[in-house]
C-alpha positions, 0 to 999 in steps of 0.5 A, a space after each residue: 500500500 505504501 509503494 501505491 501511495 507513492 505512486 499516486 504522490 509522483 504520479 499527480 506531481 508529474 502530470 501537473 508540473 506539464 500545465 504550471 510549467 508551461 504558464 510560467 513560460 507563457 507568462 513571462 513576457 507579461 508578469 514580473 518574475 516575483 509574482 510568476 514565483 508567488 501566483 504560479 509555482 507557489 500553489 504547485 508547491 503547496 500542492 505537492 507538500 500537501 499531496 505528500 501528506 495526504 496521500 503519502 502520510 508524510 506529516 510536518 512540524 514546524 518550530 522556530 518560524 518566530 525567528 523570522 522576519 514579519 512578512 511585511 518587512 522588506 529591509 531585512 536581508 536574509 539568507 536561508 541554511 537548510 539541513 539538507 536530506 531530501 528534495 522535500 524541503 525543496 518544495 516545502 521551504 518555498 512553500 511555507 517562507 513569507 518572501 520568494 526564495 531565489 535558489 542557488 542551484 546546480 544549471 544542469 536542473 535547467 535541462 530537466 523538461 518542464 520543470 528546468 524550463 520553469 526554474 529558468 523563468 523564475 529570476 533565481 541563482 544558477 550556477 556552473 560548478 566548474 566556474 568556480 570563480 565566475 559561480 561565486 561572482 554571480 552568486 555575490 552580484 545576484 544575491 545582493 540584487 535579489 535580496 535588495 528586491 525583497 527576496 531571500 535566498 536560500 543555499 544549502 551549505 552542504 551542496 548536496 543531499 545527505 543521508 540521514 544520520 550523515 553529515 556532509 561538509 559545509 562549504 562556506 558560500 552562503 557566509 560568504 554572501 552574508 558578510 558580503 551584503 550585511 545578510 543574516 543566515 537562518 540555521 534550520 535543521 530538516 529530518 526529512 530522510 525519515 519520511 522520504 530519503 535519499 534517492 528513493 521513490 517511496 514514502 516511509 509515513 511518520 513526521 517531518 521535524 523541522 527547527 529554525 534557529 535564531 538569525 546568525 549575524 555576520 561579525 565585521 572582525 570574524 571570517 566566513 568560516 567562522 561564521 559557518 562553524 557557527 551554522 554547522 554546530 547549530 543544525 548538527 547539534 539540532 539535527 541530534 535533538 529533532 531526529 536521534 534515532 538515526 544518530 549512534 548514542 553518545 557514550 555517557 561519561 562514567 560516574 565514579 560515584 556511581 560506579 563505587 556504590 554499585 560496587 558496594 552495593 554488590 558487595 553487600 548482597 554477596 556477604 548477605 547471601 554467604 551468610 544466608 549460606 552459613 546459617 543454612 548449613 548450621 541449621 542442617 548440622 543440628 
């Protein structure tokens, strides 16, 4: 049943992902590129989080949006930091922000058909990986006008997905914009690869635990790997809360006070129980 119910998720995602695609190319002479992402991929995205809850019983749990900016607040420049696991929070996050999201992303999701057309159309940040230098360029040049329109982007430190239980390395782009622009990074933590890992096609039902940190402010003397340590430490220590199942046990220190009166304590039982045995065998003399 579950195979089925992903099925039907992935199915409704891949047959109306045809029409919301072509509108957003067929309006993009006509509509400014924010409300192509606010009027027409928004509800598609909506649809798809709740088609993935409904059909597919993946459910979600938010904490920490009061960390947010009010949404009537254009001024603050934002940087977005999601734990990375799954394409959920892809569609969610976009879904749920009070502001458009401007993606940094990988060009080669542009060829995806459909899907890849519509991306191109909605003024966010693709870029070339093997143009290492020319990519941060224009993450730096787009990301300052884009934030200066309102919008807040959104970068996933780790570049790619990892499984759960993982951590990836967390590269420094997204401190680097912020100290760049004066921007602040939101922290978030995402257990999605509970519901929906990596790589798979299926849907495990359960609870999607989703944590928002305080906004982390760049520091004029610190550095970007700095303030990325700060990111990294904050979402690894929250992902160990939200989702501890798929993290080893730490081993708890020994408590040697414990330790001696458990000792003690053994001691007794075995000098009762060698008495108990010494009357025992006087009682059977008499």
């Amino acid at each position: 049943m579950g195979t089925l119910r992903s099925v039907i998720v992935f199915l409704w995602m891949a047959v109306t992902v045809i029409p919301m695609a072509s509108l957003i190319v067929l309006a993009t002479p006509l509509i400014d590129p924010d409300k192509r992402w606010w009027y027409l991929a928004r509800p598609w995205l909506r649809g798809a989080v709740a088609a993935a809850r409904l059909i597919g019983r993946v459910e979600y749990e938010v904490e920490g949006e009061h960390h947010l900016p009010q949404k009537d607040d254009n001024n603050s420049r934002i940087i977005l930091c999601p734990k990375h696991q799954s394409t959920w929070e892809t569609f969610f996050f976009a879904s749920r922000m009070p502001h458009p999201l401007a993606y940094v992303f990988k060009r080669e999701l542009l060829f995806i058909p459909f899907f890849g057309w519509a991306m191109a159309c909605l003024n966010m940040i693709h870029i070339d990986r093997s143009a290492r230098g020319g990519a941060w360029n224009k993450v730096a040049s787009m990301g300052e006008q884009l934030m200066d329109r309102g919008k807040w982007v959104i970068m996933f430190p780790e570049g790619t997905r990892s499984e759960r239980g993982q951590q990836g390395i967390y590269k420094t782009g997204a401190a680097r914009l912020a100290m760049a622009t004066g921007a602040s990074i939101v922290p978030i933590a995402v257990a999605s690869a509970r519901c929906w890992p990596r790589k798979s096609f299926t849907f495990v039902p359960g609870t999607i635990q989703v944590s928002l940190g305080e906004p982390i402010v760049p520091d004029p003397a610190g550095s970007p790997g700095e303030m990325m340590e700060k990111v990294e430490a904050w979402i690894e220590e929250e992902m160990r809360r939200i989702d501890p199942e798929a993290y080893p046990e730490v081993e708890r220190p020994i408590d040697l006070a414990q330790q001696e009166a458990a000792i003690q304590a053994s001691l007794e039982l075995r000098a009762d129980a060698a008495r108990g045995s010494h009357g025992a065998a006087e009682n059977a003399k008499e």
